[in-house]
TINU-228245 format. One line per 10 residues: number of its first residue (from 0); for each residue z negated, y, x of N, C-alpha, C. Coordinates in nm, 2 decimals. Atoms other than C-alpha are relative to their C-alpha. Layout:
NUM) Z,Y,X,Z,Y,X,Z,Y,X ~ ... .
end
This chain:
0) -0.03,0.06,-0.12,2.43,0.56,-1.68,0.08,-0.13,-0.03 ~ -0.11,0.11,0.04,2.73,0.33,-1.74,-0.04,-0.10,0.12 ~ 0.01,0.11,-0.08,2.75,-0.03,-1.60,0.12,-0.06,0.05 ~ -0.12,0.13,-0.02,3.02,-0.19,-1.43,0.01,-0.11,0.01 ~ 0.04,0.17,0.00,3.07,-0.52,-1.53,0.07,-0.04,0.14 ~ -0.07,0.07,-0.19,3.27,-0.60,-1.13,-0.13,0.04,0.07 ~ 0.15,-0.03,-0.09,2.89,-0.51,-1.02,-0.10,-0.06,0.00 ~ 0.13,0.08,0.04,2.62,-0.72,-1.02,-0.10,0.07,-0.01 ~ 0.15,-0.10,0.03,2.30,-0.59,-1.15,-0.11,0.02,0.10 ~ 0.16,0.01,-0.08,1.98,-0.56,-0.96,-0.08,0.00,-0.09 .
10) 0.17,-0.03,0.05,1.61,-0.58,-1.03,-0.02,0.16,0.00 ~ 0.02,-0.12,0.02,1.50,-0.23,-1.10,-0.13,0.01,0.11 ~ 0.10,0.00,-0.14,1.22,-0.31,-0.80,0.09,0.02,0.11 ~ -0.03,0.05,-0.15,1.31,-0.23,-0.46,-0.05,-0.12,0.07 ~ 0.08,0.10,-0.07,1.05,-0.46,-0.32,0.02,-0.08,-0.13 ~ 0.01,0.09,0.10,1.11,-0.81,-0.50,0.00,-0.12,0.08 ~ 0.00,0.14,0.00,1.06,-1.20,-0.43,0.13,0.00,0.06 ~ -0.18,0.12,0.00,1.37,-1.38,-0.23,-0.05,-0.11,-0.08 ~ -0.03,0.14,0.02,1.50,-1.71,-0.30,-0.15,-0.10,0.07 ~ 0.06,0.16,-0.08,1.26,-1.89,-0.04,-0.13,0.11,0.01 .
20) 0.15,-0.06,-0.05,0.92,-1.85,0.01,-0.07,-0.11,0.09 ~ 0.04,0.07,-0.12,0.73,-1.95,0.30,-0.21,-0.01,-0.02 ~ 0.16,0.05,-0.02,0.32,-2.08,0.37,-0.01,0.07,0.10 ~ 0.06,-0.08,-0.16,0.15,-1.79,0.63,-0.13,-0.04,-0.05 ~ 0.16,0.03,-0.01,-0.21,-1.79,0.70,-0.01,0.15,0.00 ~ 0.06,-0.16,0.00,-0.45,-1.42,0.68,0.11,0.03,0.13 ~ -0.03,-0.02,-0.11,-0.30,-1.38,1.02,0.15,0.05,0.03 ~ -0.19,-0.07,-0.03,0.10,-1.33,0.96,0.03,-0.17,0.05 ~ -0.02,0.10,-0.10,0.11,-1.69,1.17,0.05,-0.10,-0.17 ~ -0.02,0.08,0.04,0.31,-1.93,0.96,-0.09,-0.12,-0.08 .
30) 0.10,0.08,-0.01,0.10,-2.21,0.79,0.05,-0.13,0.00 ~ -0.04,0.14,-0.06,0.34,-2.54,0.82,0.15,0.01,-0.04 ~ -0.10,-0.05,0.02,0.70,-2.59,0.79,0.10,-0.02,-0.17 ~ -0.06,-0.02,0.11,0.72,-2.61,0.41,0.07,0.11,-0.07 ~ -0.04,-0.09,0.07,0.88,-2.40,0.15,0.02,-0.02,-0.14 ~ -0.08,0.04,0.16,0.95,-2.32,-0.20,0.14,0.04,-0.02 ~ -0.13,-0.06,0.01,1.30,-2.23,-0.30,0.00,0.02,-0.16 ~ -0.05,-0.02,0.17,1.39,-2.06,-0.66,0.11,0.05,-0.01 ~ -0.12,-0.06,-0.01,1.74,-2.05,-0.76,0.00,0.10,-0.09 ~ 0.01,-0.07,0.12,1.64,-1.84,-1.06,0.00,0.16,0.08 .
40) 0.01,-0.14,-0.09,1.60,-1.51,-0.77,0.11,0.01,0.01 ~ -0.16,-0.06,-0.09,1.87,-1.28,-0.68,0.02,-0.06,0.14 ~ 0.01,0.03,-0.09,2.00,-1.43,-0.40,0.09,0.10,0.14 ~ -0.08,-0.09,-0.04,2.18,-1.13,-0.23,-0.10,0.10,0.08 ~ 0.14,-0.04,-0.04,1.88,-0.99,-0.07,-0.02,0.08,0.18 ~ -0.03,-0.01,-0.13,1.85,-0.78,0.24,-0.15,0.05,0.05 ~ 0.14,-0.05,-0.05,1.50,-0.73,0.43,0.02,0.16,0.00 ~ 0.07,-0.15,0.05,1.29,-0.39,0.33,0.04,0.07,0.15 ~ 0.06,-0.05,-0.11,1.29,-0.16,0.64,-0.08,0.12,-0.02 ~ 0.14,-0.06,0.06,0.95,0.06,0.63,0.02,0.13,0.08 .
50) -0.05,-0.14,-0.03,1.12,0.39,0.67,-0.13,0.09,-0.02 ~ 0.09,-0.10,0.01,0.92,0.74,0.60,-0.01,0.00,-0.15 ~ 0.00,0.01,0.16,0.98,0.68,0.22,-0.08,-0.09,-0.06 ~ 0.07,0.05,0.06,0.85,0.35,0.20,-0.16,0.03,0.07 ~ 0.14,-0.06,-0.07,0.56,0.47,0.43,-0.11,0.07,-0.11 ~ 0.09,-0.13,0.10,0.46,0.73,0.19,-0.01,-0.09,-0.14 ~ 0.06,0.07,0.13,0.47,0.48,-0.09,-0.11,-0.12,0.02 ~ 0.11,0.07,0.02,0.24,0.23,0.09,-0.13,0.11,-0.02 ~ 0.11,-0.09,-0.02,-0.01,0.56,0.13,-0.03,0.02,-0.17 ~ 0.02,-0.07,0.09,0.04,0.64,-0.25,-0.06,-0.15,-0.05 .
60) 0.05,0.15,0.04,-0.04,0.22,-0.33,-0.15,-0.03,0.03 ~ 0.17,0.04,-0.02,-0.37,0.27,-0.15,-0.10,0.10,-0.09 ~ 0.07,-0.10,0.14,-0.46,0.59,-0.36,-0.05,-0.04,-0.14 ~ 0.06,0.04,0.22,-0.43,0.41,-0.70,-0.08,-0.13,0.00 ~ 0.15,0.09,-0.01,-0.65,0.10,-0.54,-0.08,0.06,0.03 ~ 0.13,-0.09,-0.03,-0.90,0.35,-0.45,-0.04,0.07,-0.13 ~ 0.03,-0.03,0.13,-0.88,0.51,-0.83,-0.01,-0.15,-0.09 ~ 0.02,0.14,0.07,-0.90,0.12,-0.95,-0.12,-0.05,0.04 ~ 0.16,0.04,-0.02,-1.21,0.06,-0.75,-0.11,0.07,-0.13 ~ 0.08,-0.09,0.08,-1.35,0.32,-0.97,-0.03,0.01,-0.16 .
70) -0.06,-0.03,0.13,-1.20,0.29,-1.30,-0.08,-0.08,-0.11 ~ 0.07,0.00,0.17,-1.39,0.24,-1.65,0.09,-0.15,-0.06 ~ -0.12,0.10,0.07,-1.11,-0.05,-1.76,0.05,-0.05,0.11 ~ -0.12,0.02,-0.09,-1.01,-0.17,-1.42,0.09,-0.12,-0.01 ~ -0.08,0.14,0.02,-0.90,-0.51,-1.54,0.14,0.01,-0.06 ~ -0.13,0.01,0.07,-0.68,-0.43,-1.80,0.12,0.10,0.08 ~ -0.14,-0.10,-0.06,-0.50,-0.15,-1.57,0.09,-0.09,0.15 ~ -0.01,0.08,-0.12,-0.48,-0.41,-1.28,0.11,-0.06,-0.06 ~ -0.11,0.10,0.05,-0.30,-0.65,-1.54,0.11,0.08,-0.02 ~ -0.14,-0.05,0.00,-0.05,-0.38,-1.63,0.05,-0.01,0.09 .
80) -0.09,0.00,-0.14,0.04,-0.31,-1.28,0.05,-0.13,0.02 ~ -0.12,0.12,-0.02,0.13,-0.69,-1.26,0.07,-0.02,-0.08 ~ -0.11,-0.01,0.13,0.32,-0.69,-1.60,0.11,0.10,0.10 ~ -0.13,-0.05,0.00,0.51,-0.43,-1.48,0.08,-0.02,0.12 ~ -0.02,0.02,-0.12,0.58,-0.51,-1.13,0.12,-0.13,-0.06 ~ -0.09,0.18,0.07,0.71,-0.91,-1.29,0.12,0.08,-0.10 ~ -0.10,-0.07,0.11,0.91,-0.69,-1.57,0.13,0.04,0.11 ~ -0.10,-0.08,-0.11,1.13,-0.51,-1.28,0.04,-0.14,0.12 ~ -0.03,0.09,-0.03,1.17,-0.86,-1.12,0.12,-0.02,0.01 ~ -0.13,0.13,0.09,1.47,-0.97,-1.34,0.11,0.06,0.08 .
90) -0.16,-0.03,0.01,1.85,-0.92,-1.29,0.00,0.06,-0.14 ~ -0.05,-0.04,0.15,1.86,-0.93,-1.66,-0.01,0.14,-0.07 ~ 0.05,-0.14,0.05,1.79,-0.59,-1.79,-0.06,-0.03,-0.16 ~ 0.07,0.03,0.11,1.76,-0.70,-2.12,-0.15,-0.08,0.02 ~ 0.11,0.04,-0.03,1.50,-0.88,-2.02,-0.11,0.07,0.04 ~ 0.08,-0.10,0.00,1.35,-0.63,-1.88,-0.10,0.10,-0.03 ~ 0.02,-0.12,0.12,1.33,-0.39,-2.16,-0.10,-0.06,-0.11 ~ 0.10,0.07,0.15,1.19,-0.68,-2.39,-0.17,-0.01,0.06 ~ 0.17,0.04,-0.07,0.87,-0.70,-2.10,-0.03,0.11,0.01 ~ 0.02,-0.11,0.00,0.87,-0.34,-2.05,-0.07,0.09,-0.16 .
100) -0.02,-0.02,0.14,0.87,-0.31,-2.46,-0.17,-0.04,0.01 ~ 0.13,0.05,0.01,0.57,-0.57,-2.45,-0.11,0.07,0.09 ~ 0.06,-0.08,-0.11,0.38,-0.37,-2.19,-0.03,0.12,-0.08 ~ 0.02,-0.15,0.10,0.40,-0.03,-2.39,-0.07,-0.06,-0.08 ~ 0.11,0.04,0.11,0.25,-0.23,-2.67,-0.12,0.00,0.10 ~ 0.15,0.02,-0.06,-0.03,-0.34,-2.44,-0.10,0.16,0.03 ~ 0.02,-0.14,0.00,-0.09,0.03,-2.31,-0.04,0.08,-0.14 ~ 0.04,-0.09,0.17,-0.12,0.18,-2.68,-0.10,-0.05,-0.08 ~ 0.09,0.12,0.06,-0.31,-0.11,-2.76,0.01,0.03,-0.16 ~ -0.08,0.01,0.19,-0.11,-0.14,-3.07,-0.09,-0.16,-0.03 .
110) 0.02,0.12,0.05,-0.24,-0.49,-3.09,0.06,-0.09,-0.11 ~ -0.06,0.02,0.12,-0.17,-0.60,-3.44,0.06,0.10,-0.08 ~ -0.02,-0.08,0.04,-0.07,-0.33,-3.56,0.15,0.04,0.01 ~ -0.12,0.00,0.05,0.28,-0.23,-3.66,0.07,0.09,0.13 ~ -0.08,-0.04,-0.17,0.53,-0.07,-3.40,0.02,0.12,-0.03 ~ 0.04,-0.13,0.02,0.47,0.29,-3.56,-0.08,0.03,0.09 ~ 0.12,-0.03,-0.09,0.17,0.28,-3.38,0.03,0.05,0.14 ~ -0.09,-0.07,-0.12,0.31,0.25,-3.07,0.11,0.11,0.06 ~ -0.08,-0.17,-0.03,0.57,0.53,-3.12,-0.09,0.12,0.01 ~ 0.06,-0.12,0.03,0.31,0.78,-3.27,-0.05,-0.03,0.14 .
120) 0.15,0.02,-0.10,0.02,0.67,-2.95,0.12,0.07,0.13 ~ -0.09,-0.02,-0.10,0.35,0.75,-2.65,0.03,0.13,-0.07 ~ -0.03,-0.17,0.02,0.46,1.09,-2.84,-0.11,0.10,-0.01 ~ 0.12,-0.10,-0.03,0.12,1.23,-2.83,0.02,0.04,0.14 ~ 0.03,-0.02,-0.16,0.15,1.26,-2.44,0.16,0.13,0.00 ~ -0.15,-0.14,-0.09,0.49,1.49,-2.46,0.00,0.06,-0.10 ~ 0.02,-0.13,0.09,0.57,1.83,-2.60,0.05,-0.02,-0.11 ~ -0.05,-0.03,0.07,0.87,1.75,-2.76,-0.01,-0.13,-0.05 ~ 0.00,0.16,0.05,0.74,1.43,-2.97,0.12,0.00,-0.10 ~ -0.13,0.04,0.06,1.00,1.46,-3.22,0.11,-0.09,0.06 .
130) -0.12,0.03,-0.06,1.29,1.41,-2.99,-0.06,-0.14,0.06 ~ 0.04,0.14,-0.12,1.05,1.11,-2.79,0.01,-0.10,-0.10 ~ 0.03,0.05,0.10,0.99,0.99,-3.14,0.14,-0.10,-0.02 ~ -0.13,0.03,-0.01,1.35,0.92,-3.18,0.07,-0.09,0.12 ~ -0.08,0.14,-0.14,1.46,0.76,-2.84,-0.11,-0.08,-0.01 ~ 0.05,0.14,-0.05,1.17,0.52,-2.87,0.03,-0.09,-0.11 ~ -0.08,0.06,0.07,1.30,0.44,-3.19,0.10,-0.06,-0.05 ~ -0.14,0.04,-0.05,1.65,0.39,-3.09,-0.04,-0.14,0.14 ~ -0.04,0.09,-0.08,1.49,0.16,-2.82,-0.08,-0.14,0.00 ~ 0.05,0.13,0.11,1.29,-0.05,-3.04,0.09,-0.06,-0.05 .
140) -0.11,0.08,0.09,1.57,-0.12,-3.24,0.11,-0.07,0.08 ~ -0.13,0.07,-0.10,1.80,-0.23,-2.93,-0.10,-0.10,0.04 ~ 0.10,0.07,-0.03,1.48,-0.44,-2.82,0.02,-0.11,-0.10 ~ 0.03,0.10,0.11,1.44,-0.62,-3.15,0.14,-0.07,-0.02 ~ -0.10,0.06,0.03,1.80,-0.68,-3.16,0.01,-0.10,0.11 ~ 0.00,0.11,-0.11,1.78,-0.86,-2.81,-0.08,-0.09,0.02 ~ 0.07,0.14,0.07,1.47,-1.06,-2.92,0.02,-0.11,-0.10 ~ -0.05,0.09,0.14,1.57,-1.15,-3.29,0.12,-0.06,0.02 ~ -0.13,0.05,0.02,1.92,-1.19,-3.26,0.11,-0.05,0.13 ~ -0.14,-0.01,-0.11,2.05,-1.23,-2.90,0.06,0.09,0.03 .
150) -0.08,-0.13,-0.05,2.23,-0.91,-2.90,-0.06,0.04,0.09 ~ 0.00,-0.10,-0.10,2.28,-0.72,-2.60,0.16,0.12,-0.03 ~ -0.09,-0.14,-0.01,2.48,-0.37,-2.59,0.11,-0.06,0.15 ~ -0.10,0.01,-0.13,2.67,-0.51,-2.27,-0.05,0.12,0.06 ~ 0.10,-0.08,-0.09,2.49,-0.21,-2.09,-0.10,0.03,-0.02 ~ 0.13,-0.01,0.01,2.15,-0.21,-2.06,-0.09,0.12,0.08 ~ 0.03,-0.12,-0.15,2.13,0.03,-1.74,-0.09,0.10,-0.11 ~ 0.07,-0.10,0.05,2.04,0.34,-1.97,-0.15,0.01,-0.06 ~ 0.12,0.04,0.15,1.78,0.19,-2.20,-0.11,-0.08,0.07 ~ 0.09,0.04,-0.07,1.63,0.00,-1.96,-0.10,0.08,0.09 .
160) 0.07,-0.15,-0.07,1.54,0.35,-1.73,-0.11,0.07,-0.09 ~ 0.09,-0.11,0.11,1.41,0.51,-2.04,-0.13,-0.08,-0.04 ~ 0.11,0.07,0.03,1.18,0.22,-2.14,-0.11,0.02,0.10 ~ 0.07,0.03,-0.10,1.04,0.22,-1.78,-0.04,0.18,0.04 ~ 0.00,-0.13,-0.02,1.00,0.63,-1.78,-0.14,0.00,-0.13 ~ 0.13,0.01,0.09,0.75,0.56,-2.08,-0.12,-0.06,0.04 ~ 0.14,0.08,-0.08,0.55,0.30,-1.92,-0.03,0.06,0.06 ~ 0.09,-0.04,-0.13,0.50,0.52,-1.63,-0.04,0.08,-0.06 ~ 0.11,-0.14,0.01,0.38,0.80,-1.83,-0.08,-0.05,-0.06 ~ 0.12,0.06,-0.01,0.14,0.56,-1.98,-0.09,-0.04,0.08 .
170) 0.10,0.05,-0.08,0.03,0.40,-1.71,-0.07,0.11,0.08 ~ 0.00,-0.12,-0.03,0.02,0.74,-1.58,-0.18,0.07,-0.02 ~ 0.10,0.01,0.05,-0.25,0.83,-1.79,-0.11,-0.06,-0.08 ~ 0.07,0.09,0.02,-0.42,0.54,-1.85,-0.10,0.00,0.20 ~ 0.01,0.03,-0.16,-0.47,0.54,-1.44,-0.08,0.14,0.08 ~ 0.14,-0.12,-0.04,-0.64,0.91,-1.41,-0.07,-0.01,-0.11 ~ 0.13,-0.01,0.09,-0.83,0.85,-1.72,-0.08,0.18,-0.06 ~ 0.06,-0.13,0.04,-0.90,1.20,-1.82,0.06,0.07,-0.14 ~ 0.15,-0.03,0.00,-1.08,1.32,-2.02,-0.05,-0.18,0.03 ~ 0.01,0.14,-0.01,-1.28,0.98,-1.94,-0.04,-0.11,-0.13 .
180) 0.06,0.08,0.12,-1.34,0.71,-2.16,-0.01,-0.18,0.07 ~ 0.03,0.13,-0.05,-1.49,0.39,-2.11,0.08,-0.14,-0.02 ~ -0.12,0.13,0.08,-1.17,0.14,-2.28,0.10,0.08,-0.01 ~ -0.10,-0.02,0.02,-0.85,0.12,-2.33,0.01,0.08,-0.13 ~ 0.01,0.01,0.13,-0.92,0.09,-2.68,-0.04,0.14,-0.04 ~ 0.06,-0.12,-0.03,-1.11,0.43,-2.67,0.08,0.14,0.06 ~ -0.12,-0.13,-0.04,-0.83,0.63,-2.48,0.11,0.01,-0.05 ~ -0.10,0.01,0.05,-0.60,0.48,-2.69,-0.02,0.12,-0.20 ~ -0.01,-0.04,0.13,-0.75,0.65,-3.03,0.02,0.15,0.02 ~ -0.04,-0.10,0.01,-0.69,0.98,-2.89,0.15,0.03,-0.04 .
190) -0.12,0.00,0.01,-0.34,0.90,-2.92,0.05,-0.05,-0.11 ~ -0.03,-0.04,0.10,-0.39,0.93,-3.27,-0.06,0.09,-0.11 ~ 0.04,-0.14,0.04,-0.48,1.25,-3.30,0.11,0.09,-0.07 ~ -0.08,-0.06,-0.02,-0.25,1.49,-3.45,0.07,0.08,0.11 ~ -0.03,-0.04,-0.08,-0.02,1.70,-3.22,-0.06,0.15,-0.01 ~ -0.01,-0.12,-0.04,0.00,2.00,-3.36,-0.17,0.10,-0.01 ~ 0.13,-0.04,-0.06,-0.31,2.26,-3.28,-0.09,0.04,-0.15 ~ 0.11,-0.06,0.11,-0.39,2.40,-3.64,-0.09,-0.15,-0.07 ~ 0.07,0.16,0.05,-0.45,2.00,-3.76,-0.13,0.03,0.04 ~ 0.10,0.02,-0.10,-0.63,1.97,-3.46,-0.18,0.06,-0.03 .
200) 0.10,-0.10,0.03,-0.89,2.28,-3.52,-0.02,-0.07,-0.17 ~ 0.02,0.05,0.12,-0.89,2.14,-3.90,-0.09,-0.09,0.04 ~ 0.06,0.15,-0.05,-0.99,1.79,-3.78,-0.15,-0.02,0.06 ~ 0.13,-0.02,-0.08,-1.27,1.95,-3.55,-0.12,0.07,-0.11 ~ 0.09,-0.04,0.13,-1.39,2.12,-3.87,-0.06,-0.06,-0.07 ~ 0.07,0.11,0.09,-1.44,1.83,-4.08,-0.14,-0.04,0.10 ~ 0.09,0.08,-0.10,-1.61,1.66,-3.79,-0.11,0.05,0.02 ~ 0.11,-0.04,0.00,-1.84,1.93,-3.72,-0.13,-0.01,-0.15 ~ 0.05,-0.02,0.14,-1.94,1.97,-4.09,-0.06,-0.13,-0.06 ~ 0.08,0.13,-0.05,-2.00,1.57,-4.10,-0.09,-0.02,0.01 .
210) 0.09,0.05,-0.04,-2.19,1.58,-3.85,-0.18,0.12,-0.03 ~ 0.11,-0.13,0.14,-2.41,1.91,-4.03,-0.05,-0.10,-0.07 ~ -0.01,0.08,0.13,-2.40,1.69,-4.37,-0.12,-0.11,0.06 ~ 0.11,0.08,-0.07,-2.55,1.40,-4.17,-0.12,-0.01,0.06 ~ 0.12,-0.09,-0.10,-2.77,1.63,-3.98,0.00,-0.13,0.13 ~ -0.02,0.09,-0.16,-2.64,1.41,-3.64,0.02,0.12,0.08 ~ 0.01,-0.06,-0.11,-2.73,1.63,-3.31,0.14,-0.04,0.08 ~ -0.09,0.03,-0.06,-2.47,1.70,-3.06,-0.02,-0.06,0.15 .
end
């Protein structure tokens, strides 16, 4: 997805902050005639209108607070949703990609842990991890160049999509929780299981045999 530099960028949000913000009360009713103004916002901004599309996305917004009432971890999946919401904010794209980047960490709960982690814990969830293995590795390395060094590619459009196609398949399944588990931290270690199925069946063998050895009930 090429960029034209005679185009100004956008926020990767439809719904985003203007320039001015106003004081209402619960009621919609104004609350006095102050304001804030930020020049740092896009200032090019045209009011939402609440078509049949965005209709169906307030209906889909109340579904995943009704799976949040519920949820095993609801804090930390609340705080992604605002990470990622503030990430899709910017103009910048680079920017973006570097909050979007930090966010995937959070999700894998790499924590300290080295940025392998994070690749292996995101290719468990797709068929073809090889090939995911690879583009997240290509978008680490465009990341770290726009942290460390300042560099930007001059088009960010592409890399920025793909970063944000990961988060959502984390948050994805961080957000139905299944199988369930009570932490992040806990749904994060399945996501370093091996892929493929003969490991797998290997893995289950040790384990059973363990818990034999041990003589630990199931």
């Amino acid at each position: 997805m090429a960029h034209d530099p005679g185009r100004a960028r956008k926020p990767l949000n439809t719904v985003f902050l203007g320039p001015i913000h106003t004081f209402h009360k619960p009621s919609g009713e104004i609350e006095d005639d102050q304001f804030w103004y930020e020049p740092a916002l896009q200032r090019d901004t045209t009011l939402l209108q609440l078509d049949a599309k965005a209709t169906k996305s307030l209906k889909t917004a109340a579904k995943i607070r009704a799976m949040l009432r519920r949820h095993a971890y609801r804090e930390a999946i609340e705080n992604a949703f605002v990470r990622y919401a503030r990430a899709m904010d910017s103009v910048d794209h680079d920017m973006t990609i570097q909050k979007l980047w930090s966010l995937l960490e959070f999700l894998t709960d790499t924590g300290l842990a080295t940025y392998d982690t994070t690749i292996r814990r995101v290719r468990f969830l797709y068929a073809d991890e090889r090939f995911t293995g690879q583009v997240l590795e290509h978008l680490r390395r465009y990341r770290n160049r726009s942290v460390h060094g300042g560099h930007s590619g001059g088009d960010a459009e592409s890399e920025v999509y793909q970063v944000k196609r990961y988060v959502d398949v984390m948050l994805r399944y961080h957000l139905t929780n299944q199988p369930k588990f009570s932490s992040m931290g806990q749904a994060c270690e399945m996501l370093d299981l091996p892929v493929d199925a003969t490991q797998l069946k290997r893995r289950l063998g040790l384990t059973l045999d363990a818990m034999r050895f041990r003589k630990v009930s199931r």
